[in-house]
N, C-alpha and C positions, 0 to 999 in steps of 0.2 A: 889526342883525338882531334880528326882536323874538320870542320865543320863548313859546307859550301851553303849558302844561302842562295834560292832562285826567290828573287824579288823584282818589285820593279823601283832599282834604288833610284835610276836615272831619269824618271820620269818628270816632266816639268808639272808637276801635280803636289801642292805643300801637304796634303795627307800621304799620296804613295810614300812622299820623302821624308816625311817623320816616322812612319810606320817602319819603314826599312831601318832608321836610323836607331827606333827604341827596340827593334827584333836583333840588330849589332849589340848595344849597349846590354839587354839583359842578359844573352847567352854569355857575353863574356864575363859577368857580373856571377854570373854561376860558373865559371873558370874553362868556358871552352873554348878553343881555338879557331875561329872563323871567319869568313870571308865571302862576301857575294863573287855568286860566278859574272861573271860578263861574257855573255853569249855575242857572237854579231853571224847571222844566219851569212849564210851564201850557196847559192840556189844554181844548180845546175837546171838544164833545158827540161830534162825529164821535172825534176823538181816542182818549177814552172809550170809547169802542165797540171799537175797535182794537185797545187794551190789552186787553180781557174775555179773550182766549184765555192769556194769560200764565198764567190761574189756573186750568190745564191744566195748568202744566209743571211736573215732578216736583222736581226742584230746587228753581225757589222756592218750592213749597207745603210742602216740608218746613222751608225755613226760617223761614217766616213761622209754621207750627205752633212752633219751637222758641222763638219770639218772645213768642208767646202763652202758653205753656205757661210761662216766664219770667215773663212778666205776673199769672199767675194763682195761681204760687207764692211772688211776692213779696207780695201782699195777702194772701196767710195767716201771711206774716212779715215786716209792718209795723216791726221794728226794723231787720231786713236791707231793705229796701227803704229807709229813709230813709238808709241808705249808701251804698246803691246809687247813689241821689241824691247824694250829695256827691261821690262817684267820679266822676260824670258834669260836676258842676262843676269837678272838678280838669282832666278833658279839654279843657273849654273856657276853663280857666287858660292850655294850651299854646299853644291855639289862637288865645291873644287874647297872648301873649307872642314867638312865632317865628315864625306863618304868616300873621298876619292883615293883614299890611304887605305879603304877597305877592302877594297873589291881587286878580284884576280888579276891576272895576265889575261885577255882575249881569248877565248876560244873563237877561233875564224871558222863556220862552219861546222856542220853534225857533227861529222866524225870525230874533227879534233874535240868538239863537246864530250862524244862518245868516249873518247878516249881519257879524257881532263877529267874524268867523274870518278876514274880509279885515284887519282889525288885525295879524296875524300873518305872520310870512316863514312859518312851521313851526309843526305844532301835534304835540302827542306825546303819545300815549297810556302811560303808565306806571302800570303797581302789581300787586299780587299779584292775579289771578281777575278783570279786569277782562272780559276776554271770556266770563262764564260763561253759558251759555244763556239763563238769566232775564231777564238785562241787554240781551239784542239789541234788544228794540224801542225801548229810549230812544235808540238813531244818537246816543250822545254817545261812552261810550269805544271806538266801533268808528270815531269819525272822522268818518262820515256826511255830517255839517252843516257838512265844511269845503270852502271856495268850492275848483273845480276847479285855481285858479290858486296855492293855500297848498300849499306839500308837505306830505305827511304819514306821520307816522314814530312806529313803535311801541317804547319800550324796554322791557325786562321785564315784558314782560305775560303773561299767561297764561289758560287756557281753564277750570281748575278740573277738567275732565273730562277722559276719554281719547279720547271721540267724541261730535261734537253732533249731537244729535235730528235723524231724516232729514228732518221736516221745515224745519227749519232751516240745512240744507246751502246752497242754494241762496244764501240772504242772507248767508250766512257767507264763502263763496266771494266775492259779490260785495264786499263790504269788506275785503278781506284784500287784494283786486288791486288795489284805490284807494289801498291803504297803500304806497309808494315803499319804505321801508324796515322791515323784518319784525326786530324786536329779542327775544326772547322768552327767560323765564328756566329753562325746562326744556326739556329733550331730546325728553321726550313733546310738548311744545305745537308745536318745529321741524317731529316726525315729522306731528303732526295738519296742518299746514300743507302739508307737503309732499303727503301722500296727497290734499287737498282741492285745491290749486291745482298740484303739479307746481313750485314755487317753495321755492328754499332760503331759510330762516330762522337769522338767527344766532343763539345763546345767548350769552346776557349773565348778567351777575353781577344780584342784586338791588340798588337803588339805596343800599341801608344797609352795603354793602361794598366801595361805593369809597372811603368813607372809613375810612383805618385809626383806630386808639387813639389816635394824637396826634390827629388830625383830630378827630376826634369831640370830644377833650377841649377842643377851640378853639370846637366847634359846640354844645356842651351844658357848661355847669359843671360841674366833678368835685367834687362835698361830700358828705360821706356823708347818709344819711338815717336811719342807726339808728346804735345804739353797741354796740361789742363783736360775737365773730363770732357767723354766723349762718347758716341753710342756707334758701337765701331756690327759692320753689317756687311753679314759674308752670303750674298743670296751667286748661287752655281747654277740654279734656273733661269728662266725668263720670265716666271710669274711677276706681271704690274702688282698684284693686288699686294702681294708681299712687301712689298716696296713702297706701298704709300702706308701702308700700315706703320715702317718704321719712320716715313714720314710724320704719320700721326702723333707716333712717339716723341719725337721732337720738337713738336709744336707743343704739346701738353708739358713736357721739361724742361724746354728750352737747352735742352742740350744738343750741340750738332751732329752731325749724321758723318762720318766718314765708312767710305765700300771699297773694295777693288771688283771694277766693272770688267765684263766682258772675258771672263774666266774661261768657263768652256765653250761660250757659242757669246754670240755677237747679240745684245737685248736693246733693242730699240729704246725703250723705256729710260733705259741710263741715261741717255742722252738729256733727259729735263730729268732725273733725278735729283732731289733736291738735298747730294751728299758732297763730300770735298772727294776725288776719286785720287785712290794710290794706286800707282804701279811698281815703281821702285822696290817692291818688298820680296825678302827673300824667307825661307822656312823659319829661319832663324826670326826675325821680326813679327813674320805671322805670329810665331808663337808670343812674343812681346806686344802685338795688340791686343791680344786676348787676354792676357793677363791683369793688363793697367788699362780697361773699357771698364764703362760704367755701367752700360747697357751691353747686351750682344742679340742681335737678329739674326738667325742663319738658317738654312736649310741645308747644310753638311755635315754632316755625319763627322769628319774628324774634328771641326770648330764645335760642335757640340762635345764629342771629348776632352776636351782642352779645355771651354769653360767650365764639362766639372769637376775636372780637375784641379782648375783652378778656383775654386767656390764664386763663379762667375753667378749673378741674375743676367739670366740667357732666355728667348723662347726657340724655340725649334719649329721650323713650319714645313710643311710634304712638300717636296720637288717635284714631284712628278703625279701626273695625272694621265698621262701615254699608259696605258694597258700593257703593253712590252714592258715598261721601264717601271709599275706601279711595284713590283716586288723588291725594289730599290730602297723604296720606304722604310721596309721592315727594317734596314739599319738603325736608323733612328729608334724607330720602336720599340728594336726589341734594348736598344741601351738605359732608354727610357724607365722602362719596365723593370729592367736588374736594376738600375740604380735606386728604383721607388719615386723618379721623376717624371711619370707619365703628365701630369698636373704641367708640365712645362712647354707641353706641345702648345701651340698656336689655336684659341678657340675663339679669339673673339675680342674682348676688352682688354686692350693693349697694354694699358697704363696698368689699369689691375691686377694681372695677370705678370707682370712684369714685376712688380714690385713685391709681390705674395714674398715671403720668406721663407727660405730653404735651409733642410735642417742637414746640412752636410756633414754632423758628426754622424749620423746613419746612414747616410750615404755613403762617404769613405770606409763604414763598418761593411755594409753590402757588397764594396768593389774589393772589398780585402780577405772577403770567402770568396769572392768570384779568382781572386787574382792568387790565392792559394790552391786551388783549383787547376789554373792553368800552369804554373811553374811546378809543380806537382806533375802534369805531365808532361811538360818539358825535359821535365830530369830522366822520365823512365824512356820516353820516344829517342833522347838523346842518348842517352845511357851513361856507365861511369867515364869520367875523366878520368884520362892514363899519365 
């Protein structure tokens, strides 16, 4: 049974890239044969045309502004910019070291997609915001271009939103009925499924949490990347106040502060933050700071996974406070919540709050019904190995 993965393995993003990397490792680990497709679109003149309403939609014009706006602050600070640049080669270190043996031959274009999908028993849509508004005209991670005859099966995926644009309903609807089996990783994206189609949706764990601490330490090398302790702080926002908070932490422990700044948008504030900034780091070391930190401050969703996976003292603090992007949150929250780690969001007393103690033998008990749960339906969405 041959299995196509739609992910986003190549993303310069150390969560897309783990996620993809523990969605390879586990299938194969349950003995299937698989492989990310590699799509690369190419758009004829009608095509073109087609797209033009995209740049209408609120979603992606805000991210494409936040892109830009990235762009334009890092040419006023040409020394963070040629970081930024080496950050980006360390991405493509991961990627040319653990994914790039995985993934297909090139589909150039729809059709040959259209066509490359009969290679496949199953193709599966997996990863964090894969359905989000913007993305529906490419019919790649909504399935679309797979021959009527491939089943097609979603794992943790999700909408990014709490409801998509009415004009969009309609195509939404129809891809979701095409999909055999509905995998998705929040209770919001079940509930949105369910009001659009009347079809129950399972919740599943994210693909970075079926593999526990040993697991992981067999899938990425455990070696530290710095020497002596450290309070290592992963903020993907622009929030200041987050940021002197783990300042504050530092001062009260004397422990130093190491970030990697300027992740997805360009934050003023880093500039006087008072951490050592890395750029040089690739998925693989991500994961190695998170492991051997003393402290961890973050408002990411995947570095919260990782430290509890690794029985990290972590807080978690909200990203977003944008009304568009406020249902973003829920990630955290609802990991929160499965784990019985709500207590670790960000309320206030830093030092206290920091050092409380976490009782991670019930936590690991909690993530191991969640995470039979999901490999459970991984086996039946996938079906037998031949």
């Amino acid at each position: 049974m041959k299995i196509g993965i739609c992910t986003c393995y190549d993303n310069h993003n150390y969560g897309s890239m783990l996620q993809a990397y523990a969605t390879y490792v586990k299938f194969v680990e349950l003995g299937y044969d698989c492989e990310f497709l590699c799509y690369r679109k190419k758009l004829n003149t009608i095509q073109k045309i087609k797209w033009l309403p995209r740049l209408l939609n609120k979603y992606l014009m805000k991210e494409k502004f936040r892109l830009i706006e990235k762009k334009i602050q890092l040419k006023k600070h040409p020394d963070i910019k040629m970081k930024d640049a080496i950050r980006q080669r360390a991405f493509d270190r991961f990627l040319e070291n653990f994914l790039k043996d995985k993934v297909s031959a090139p589909y150039i274009g729809f059709e040959a997609l259209r066509a490359g999908s009969k290679n496949y028993d199953v193709v599966v849509a997996g990863g964090d915001q894969l359905w989000i508004p913007a993305g529906l005209p490419t019919n790649f991670f909504n399935l679309m271009f797979a021959d009527e005859k491939v089943k097609r099966v979603s794992y943790s995926t999700s909408f990014g939103v709490t409801e998509v644009p009415f004009y969009q309903k309609r195509r939404t609807i129809e891809y979701l009925n095409r999909i055999e089996m509905l995998g998705v990783r929040e209770k919001s994206g079940a509930e949105l499924i369910e009001r659009l189609t009347g079809r129950k949706a399972v919740v599943v764990l994210d693909p970075t949490l079926l593999l526990n601490k040993e697991e992981w330490a067999q899938a990425i090398p455990v070696k530290p990347v710095l020497e002596n302790d450290y309070i290592f702080c992963y903020f993907l926002g622009a929030n200041s106040e987050h940021r002197k908070v783990a300042e504050e932490l530092s001062r009260k422990t004397g422990i130093p502060l190491y970030d990697m700044p300027h992740i997805d948008e360009f934050v003023p504030y880093d500039l006087q933050f008072n951490a050592e900034h890395l750029y040089d780091i690739d998925s693989e070391q991500f994961v190695n700071l998170i492991r051997y930190a003393k402290y961890i401050c973050t408002d990411s969703f995947h570095c919260t996974v990782f430290s509890i996976l690794h029985h990290k003292q972590f807080l978690a603090f909200d990203r977003y406070s944008d009304p568009l992007m406020m249902s973003r949150n829920s990630r955290i929250a609802n990991l929160c919540d499965i784990t019985g780690l709500s207590s670790r969001r960000y309320t206030g007393d830093v030092l206290e709050q920091m050092k409380k103690p976490i009782d991670y033998d019930r936590v690991d008990e909690r993530l191991e019904k969640e995470k039979a749960i999901s490999v459970a339906y991984i086996r039946e969405a996938l079906g037998k190995n031949d």
